[in-house]
C-alpha positions in Angstrom: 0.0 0.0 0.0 1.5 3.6 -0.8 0.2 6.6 0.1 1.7 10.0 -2.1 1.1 13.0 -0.4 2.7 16.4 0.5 4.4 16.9 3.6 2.6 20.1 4.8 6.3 21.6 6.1 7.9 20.3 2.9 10.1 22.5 0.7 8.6 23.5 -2.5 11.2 20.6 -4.2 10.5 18.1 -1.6 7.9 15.5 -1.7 6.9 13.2 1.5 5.3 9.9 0.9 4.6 7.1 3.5 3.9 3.0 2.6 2.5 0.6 5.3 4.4 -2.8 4.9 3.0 -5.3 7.2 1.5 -2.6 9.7 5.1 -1.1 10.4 5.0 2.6 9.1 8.3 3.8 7.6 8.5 7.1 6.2 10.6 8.4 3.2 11.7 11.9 2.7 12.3 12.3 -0.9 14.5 15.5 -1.6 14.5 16.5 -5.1 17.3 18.2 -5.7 18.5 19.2 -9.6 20.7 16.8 -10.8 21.2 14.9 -7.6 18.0 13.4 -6.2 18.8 11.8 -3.1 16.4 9.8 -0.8 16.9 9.8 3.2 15.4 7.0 5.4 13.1 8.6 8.0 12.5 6.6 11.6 9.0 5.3 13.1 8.8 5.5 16.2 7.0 2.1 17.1 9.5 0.3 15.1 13.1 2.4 15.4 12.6 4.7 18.8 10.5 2.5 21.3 12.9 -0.2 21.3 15.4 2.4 22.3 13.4 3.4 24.6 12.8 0.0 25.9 16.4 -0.4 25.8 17.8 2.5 27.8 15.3 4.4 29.2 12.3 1.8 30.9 14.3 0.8 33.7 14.2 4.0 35.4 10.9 5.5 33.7 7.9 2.9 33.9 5.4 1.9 36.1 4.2 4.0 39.3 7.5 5.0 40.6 8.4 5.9 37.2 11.0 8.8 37.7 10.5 12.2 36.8 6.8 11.2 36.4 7.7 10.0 32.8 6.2 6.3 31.9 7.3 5.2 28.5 5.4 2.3 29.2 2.3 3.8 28.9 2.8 5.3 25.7 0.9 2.8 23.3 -1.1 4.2 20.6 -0.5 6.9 18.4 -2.6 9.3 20.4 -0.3 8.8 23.1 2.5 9.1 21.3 1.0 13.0 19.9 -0.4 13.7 24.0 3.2 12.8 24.9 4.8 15.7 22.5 6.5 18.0 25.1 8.5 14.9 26.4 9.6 14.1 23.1 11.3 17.7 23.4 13.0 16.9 26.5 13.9 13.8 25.4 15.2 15.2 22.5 17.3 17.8 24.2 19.0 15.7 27.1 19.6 13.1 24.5 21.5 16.0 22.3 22.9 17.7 26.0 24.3 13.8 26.6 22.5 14.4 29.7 20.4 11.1 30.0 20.8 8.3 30.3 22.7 9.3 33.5 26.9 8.9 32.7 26.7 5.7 34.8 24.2 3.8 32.7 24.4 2.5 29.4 24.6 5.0 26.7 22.7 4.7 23.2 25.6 5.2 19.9 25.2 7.6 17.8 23.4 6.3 15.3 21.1 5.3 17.6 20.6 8.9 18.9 20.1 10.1 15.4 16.8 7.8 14.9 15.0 9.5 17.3 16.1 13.0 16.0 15.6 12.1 12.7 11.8 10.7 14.3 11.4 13.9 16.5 11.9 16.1 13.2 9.6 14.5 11.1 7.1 14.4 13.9 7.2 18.1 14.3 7.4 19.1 11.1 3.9 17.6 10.3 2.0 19.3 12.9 -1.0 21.2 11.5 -1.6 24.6 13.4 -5.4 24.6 14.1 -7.0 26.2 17.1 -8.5 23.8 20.1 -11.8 22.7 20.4 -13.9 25.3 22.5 -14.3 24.6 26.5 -16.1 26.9 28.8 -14.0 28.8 31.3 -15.7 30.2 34.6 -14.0 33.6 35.4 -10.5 33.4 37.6 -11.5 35.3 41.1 -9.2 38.4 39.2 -11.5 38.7 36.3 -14.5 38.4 38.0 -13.4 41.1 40.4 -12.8 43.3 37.4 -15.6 42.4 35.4 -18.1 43.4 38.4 -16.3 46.4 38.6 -17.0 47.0 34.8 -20.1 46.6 34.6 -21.6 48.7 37.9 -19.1 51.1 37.9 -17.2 50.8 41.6 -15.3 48.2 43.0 -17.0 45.8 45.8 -15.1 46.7 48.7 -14.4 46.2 52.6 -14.5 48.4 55.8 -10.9 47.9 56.8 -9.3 49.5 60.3 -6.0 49.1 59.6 -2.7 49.9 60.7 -0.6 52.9 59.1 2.0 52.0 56.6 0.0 48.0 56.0 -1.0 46.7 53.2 -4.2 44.6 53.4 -7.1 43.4 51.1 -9.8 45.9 50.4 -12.0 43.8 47.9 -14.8 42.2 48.9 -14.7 39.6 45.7 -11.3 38.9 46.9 -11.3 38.0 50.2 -14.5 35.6 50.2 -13.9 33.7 46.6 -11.9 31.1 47.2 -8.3 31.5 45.9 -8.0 29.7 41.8 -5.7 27.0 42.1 -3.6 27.1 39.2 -4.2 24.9 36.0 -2.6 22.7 33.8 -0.8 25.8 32.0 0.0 26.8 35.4 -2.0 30.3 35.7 -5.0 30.8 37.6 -7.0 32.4 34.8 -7.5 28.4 33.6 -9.8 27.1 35.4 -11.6 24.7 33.2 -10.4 22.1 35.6 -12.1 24.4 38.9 -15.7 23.6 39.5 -18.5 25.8 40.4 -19.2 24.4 44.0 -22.2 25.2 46.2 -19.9 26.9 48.6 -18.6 29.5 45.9 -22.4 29.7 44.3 -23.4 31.6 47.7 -20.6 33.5 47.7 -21.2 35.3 44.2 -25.1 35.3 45.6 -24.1 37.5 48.4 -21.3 39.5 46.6 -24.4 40.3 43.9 -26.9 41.2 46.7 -24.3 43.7 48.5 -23.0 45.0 45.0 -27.0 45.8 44.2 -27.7 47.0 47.4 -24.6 49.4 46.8 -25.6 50.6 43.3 -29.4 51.7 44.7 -27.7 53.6 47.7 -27.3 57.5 47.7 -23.8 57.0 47.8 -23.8 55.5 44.5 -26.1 57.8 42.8 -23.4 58.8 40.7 -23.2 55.3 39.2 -26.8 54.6 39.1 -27.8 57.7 37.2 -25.1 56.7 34.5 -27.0 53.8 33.9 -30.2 56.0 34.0 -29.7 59.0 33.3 -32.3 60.6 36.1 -30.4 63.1 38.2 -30.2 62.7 41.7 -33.5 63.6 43.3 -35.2 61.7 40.4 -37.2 58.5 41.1 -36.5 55.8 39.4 -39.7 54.9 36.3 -39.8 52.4 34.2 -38.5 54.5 31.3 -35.5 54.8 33.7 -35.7 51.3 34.4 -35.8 50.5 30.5 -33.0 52.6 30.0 -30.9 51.2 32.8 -31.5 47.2 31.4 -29.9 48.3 27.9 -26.7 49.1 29.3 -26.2 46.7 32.2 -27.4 43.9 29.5 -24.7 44.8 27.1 -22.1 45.0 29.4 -23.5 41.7 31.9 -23.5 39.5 28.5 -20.5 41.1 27.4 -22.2 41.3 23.6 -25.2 43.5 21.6 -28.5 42.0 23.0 -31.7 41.8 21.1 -35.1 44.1 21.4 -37.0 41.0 21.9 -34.8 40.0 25.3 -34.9 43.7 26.9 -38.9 44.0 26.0 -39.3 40.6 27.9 -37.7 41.8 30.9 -39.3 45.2 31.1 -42.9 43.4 30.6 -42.3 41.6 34.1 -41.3 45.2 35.7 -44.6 47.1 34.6 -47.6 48.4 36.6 -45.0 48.5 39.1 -43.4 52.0 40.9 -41.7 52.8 43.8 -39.9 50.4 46.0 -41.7 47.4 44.3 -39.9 48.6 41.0 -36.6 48.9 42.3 -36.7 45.3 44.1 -38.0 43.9 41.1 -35.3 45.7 39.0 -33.2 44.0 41.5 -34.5 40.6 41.5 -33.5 41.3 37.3 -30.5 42.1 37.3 -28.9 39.6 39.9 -30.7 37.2 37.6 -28.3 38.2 34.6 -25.0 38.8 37.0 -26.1 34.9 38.8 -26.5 33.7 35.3 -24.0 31.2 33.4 -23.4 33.6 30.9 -22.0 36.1 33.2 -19.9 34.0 35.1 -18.6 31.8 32.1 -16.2 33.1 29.4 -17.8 32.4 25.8 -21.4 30.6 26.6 -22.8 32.8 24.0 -20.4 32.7 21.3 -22.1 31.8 17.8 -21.1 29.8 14.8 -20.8 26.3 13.2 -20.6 23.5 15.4 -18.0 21.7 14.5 -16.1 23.2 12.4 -13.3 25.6 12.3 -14.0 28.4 12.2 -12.6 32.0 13.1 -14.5 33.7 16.5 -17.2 36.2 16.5 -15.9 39.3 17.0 -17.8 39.7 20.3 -15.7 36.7 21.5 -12.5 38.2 19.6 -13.1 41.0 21.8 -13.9 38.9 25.3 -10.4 37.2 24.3 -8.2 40.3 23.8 -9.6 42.3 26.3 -9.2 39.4 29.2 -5.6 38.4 27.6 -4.4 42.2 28.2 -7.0 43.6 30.9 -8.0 40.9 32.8 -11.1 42.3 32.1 -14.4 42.7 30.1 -14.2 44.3 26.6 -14.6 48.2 27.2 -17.8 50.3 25.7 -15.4 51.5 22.6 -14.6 47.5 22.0 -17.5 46.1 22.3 -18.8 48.7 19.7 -16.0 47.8 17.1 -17.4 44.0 17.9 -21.0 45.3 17.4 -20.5 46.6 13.7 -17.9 44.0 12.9 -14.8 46.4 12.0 -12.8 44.9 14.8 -11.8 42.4 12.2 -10.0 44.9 10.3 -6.6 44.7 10.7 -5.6 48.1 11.3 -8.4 49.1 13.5 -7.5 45.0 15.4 -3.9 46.6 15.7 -4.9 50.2 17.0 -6.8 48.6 19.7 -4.1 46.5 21.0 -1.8 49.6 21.4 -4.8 51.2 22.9 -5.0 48.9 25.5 -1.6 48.1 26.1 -1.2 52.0 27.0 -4.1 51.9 29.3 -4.1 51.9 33.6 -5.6 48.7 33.1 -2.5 47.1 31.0 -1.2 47.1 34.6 -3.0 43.6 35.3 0.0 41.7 32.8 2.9 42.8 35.2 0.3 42.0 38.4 -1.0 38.9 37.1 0.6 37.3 34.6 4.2 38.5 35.2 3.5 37.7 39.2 2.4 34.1 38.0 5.0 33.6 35.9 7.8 34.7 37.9 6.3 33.8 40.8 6.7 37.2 42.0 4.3 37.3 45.3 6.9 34.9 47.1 8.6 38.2 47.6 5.7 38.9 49.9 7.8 36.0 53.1 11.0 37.6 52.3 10.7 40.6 55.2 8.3 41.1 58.3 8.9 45.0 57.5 6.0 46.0 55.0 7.0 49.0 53.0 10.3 47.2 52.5 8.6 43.9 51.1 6.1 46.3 49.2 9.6 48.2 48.0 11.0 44.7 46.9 8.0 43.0 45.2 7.2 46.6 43.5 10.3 46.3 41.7 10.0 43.7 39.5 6.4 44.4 38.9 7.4 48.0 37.9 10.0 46.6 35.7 7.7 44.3 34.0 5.0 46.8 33.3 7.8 48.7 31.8 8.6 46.4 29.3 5.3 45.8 28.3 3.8 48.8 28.0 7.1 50.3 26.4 7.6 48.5 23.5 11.0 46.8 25.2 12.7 44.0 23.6 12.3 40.5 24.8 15.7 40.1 25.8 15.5 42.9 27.9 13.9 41.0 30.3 17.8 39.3 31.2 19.8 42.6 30.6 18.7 46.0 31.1 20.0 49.3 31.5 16.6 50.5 33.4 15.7 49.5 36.6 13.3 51.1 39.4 14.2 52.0 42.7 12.9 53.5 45.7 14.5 54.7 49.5 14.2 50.9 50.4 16.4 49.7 47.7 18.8 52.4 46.7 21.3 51.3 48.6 21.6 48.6 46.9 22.2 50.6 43.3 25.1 52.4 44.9 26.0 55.6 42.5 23.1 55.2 39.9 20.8 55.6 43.7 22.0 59.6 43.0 19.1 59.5 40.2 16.0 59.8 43.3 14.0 62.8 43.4 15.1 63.4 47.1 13.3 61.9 50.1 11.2 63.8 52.3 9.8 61.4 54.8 6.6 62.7 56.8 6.2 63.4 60.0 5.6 61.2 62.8 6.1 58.1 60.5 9.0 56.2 60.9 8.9 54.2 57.6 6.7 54.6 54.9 5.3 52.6 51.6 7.5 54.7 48.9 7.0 54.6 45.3 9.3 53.5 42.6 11.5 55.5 40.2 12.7 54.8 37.3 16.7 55.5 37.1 19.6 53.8 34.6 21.6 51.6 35.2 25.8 53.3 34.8 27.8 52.2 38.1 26.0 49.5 39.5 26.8 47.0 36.5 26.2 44.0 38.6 22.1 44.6 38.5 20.4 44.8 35.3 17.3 42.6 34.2 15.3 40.1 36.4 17.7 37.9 37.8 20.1 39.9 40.2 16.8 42.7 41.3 16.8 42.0 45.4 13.6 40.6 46.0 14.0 37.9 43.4 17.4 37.1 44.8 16.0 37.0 48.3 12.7 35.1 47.6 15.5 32.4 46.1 17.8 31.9 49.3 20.9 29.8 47.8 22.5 28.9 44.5 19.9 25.4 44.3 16.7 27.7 44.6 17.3 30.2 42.0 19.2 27.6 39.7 16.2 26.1 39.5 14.3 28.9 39.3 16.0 30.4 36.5 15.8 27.3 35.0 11.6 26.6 35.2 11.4 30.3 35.0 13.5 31.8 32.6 14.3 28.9 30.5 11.3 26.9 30.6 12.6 23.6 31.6 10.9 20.6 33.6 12.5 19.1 36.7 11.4 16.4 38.3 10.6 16.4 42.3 14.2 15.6 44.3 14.6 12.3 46.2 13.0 12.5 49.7 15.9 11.4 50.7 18.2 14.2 49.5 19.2 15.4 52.7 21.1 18.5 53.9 23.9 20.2 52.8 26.5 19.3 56.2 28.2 22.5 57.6 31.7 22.4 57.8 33.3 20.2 60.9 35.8 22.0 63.4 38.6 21.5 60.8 37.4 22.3 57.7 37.2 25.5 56.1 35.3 24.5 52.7 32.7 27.3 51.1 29.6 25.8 50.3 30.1 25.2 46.5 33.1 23.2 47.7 31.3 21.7 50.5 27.6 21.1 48.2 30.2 19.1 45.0 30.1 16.5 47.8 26.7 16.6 48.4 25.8 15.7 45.1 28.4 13.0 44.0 24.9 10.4 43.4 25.2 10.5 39.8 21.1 10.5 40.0 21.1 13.9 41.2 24.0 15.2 39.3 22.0 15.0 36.0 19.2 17.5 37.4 22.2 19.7 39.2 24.4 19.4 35.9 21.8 21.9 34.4 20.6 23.7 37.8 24.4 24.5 39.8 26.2 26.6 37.2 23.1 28.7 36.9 22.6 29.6 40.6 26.2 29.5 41.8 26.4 32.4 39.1 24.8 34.5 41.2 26.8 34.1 44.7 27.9 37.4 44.6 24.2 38.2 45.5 23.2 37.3 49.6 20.4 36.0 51.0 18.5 39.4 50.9 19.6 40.1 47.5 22.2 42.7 48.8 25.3 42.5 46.4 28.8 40.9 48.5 31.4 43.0 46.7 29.6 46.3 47.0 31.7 48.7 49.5 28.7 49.5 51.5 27.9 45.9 51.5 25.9 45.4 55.0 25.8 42.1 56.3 23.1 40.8 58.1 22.7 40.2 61.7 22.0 36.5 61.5 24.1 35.0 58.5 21.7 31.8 57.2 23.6 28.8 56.8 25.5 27.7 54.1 25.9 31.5 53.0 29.2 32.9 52.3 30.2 36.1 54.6 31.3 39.5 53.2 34.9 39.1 54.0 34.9 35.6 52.3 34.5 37.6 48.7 37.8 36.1 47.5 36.6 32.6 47.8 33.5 33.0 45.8 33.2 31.2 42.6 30.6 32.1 40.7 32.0 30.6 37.1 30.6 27.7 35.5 29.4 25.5 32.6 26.4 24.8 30.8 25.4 21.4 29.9 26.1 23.1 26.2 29.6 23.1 26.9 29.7 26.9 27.2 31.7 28.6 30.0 31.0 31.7 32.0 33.0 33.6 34.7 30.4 35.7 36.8 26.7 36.1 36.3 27.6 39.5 33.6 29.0 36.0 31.5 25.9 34.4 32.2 23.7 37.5 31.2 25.6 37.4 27.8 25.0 33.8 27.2 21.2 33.8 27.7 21.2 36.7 25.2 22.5 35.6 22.8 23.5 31.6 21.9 20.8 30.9 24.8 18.9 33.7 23.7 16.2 31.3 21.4 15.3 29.0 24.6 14.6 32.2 26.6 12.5 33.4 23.7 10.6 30.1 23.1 9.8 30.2 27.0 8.5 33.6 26.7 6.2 32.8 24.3 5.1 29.7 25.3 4.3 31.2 28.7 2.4 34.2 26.9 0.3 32.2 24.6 -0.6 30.2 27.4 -2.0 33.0 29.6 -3.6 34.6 26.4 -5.4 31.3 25.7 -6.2 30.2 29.3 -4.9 26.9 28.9 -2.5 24.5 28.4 -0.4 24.5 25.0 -1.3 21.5 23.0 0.8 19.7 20.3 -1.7 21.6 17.5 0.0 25.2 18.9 3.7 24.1 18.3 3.7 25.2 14.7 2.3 28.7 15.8 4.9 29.2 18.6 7.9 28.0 16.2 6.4 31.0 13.9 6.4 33.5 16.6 9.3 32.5 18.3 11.5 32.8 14.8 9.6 35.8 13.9 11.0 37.6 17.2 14.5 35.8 17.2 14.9 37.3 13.3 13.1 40.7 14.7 14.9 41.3 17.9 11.1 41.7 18.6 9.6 43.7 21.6 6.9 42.5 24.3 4.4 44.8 21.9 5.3 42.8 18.5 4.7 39.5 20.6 1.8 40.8 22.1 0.6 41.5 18.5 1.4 38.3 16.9 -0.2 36.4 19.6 -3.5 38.0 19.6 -3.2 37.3 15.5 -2.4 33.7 15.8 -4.5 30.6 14.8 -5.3 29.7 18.1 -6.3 33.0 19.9 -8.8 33.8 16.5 -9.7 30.6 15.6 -12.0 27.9 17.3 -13.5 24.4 17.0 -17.3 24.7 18.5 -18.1 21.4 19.6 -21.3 19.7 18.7 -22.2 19.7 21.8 -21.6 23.4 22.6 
């Protein structure tokens, strides 16, 4: 049996074609070359890479106790081979790293290893790009807060006594919905997997009834005549009332909503005045805001079931304003999505630059940069507020910067701008001469203090994410922001440690070893060296920096009262060594060596992580094997482009997957 087809990443002179002798799959890549046609044996992976995997990797990965939570054994059919696609990467790359099998197992020859790369390329390269198949998504806790916010025109908030100079929760939505767990793609905004319990149903019932109660209160006249348009000492009439449902529907359903559906509603409110109309105006509109439709993202999008098909543009609209805002699609949106020209590209790309330069762009540094970078750790770094507010500000700021700014990607590893405040200038020695001066106020000891924005010229040591204080300090020790960097910055999987890994032991009365010296000890198990081959050089790279992020070389280094174990002391500087390796085989010296690798040979893996990690938050889920082709696209496109947060921000909310869906028969 042959079957002639063309490979959908083939070159315009290559044709693919695939023959099934005796059920065994082999496929041929015929390159057509002028004068010289050559023909190159492609692998299957049931009959040239599961043997090898049966052959070197089963012992250690199978079964329940299968390490790093990888079963080979359990990959079967060819549906588990797609589902198991991001492994294939990582096999891919320790096998090319020489990282695994571990050095003291047997190792597969090199012909060998070039089956399954030779498999691993011709399993990529014929991935289709399509979008997912549409699944509801109840509102993450952050949107929902928002949302409500939108669409009655104040925020739900708490009587707080509180302390001066603390920082504590003011909204209501927030402190009585439970907290989203994170999903599959590791953000809290998916939460297909979160379930709409009975506990959190009365919550939202009471947050509604207090939010309506608000709304129909003289203090929130102003808000309630918006809707209306009566002035203050006006009582409300049905016309009012009429007016009132035409707005709150269009911004409760989040889309245009027909004459029929308003008229039905005011019907039910007639013959009635007074009180009786505003409690039955009430009973309305908690009905829309307790509805599915208000609490689920998408419920009324329209089209083909089961087909692909690009979104409506009310759902475009949902998509980009929650991706960037966190929020519902503003008035001037959802009006572009009422008469369909928010399908034009130009107007599609002057709304995204509209937004991103909005107060309520804000939300990608709090929400999605926090996520990512796990940036609200900083909050158990210090007991003293305004100097954990100074530290977790920081990044935050930084972040917001680069997005909103149109800053290279890169920029994100090595920066000449950073933002500073009383708390942290010291730690910026010279360039600190940049603050508006400090006046601090009377009868207030310390105070929360807002950032500024200075550049980086002495202090050479700082620059990007990695060395500001609060991240340093919210990752005590070279292992915690190895790995860090690592899952963070770089975007690779580690598997849990051994529970029996044990302690790094202190020096005994005679020793004087530093604790790089003293951890190559530690991990002589050639099990844990493979995980610490790719996790050491990156964190002892940055022990210069101490445990509170303070930098050991600096002349007005202070050291802290209570050294933590295992951390070196100021006047130890000259036994520091920070140099290292990569599992690449490239050397560094000091973490400015480090910075210059992950800029530029490194530069494509920090890239791909950035944009994997974006597109995930944009699409509120997990990346499936159908979005690799659109993330190699972007990821070249901003390798080639030295592209910005704004051009990736752009070509996400352009791709297949974030305009494009699959509505289920079912929907």
């Amino acid at each position: 049996m042959l079957r002639r087809y063309i490979g959908r990443n083939a070159a315009p002179n290559e044709v693919r074609c695939m023959f099934l002798p005796n059920d065994i799959s082999i496929a041929l890549t015929i390159s057509i070359v002028i004068g010289c046609p050559s023909v190159v044996l492609c692998a299957d992976f049931h009959h040239d890479v599961k043997p090898l995997l049966g052959k070197y990797c089963i012992k250690c990965h199978s079964g329940d106790d299968a390490n790093g939570d990888v079963d080979f054994s359990a990959i079967d059919k060819s549906d588990d081979v797609d589902a198991a696609f991001e492994t294939w990467e990582s096999v891919v790359g320790h096998l090319h790293a020489g990282t695994m099998p571990p050095e003291n197992e047997p190792q597969p020859k090199d012909d060998e290893r070039n089956k399954v790369f030779v498999w691993y390329e011709d399993f990529v390269g014929n991935i289709e790009a399509r979008p997912a198949v549409f699944k509801a998504r109840r509102l993450s806790v952050t949107e929902y807060r928002n949302t409500l916010r939108s669409v009655l025109g104040f925020d739900l908030q708490v009587a707080i006594i509180e302390a001066e100079q603390t920082v504590a929760e003011r909204s209501m939505v927030i402190k009585l919905l439970p907290t989203d767990p994170p999903g599959r793609s590791g953000f809290k905004n998916d939460t297909h997997q979160n379930p709409l319990t009975t506990v959190v149903w009365d919550q939202y019932s009471f947050l509604i009834d207090a939010a309506l109660e608000q709304l129909f209160s003289p203090e929130r006249s102003t808000q309630l005549n918006g809707f209306t348009g009566a002035s203050r000492d006006d009582e409300i009439t049905i016309e009012h009332a009429e007016r009132l449902l035409r707005t709150f529907l269009l911004r409760a359903r989040r889309r245009t909503v027909s004459e029929a559906d308003v008229e039905q509603i005011v019907a039910r409110l007639q013959d009635r005045n007074g009180r009786k109309l505003v409690a039955a105006l009430k009973f309305e509109m908690k009905t829309v805001l307790m509805s599915p439709v208000f609490i689920y993202r998408g419920l009324l999008t329209s089209g083909q079931h089961g087909a692909r098909q690009t979104v409506d543009t009310f759902e475009l609209a949902e998509r980009l304003s929650y991706f960037l805002w966190a929020d519902m699609p503003d008035d001037q949106l959802l009006s572009l999505a009422a008469d369909g020209t928010l399908k034009i590209p130009t107007v599609y790309a002057a709304q995204i630059d509209r937004m991103l330069m909005s107060p309520k762009a804000r939300n990608l540094a709090d929400d999605f940069a926090a996520q990512w970078l796990t940036l609200n750790e900083i909050e158990h770094v210090s007991d003293n507020v305004p100097q954990m507010v100074a530290l977790k500000s920081q990044p935050i700021d930084f972040m917001h910067y680069l997005f909103t700014e149109d800053r290279p990607l890169l920029e994100l590893i090595d920066s000449e701008t950073a933002f500073i405040s009383p708390h942290t200038s010291r730690m910026y020695g010279a360039d600190a001469r940049q603050l508006t001066k400090y006046v601090k106020q009377k009868g207030i000891e310390v105070e929360i203090v807002p950032n500024q924005k200075i550049k980086l010229e002495h202090t050479t040591e700082r620059g990007g994410i990695l060395t500001m204080p609060g991240v340093l300090a919210m990752n005590k020790g070279p292992i915690q922001r190895g790995t860090w960097m690592l899952e963070r910055i770089l975007g690779q999987e580690l598997p849990e440690p051994p529970a029996d890994v044990g302690q790094v032991p202190p020096n005994n009365g005679v020793e004087n070893l530093t604790f790089r010296q003293r951890f190559e000890q530690h991990r002589s198990n050639p099990s844990c060296a493979v995980c610490h081959d790719r996790i050491d050089p990156l964190g002892f790279a940055l022990q210069d920096f101490d445990n509170s992020g303070q930098y050991l070389r600096s002349q007005n280094y202070r050291a802290p009262k209570r050294r933590k174990r295992g951390e070196e002391s100021a006047n130890a500087n000259s036994k520091i060594d920070t140099s290292g390796q990569l599992p690449s085989g490239e050397t560094f010296e000091d973490i400015t060596g480090l910075r210059h690798i992950l800029t530029t040979s490194q530069g494509e893996a920090v890239i791909r992580n950035i944009v994997e990690k974006t597109m995930s938050y944009a699409l509120c889920r997990q990346l499936m094997i159908h979005d690799r082709p659109t993330v190699n696209v972007i990821v070249e496109q901003m390798k080639q482009d030295n592209g910005t947060w704004r051009d990736l921000f752009h070509a996400v909310a352009n791709s297949v997957p974030f305009r494009e869906t699959i509505l289920s028969a079912a929907h």
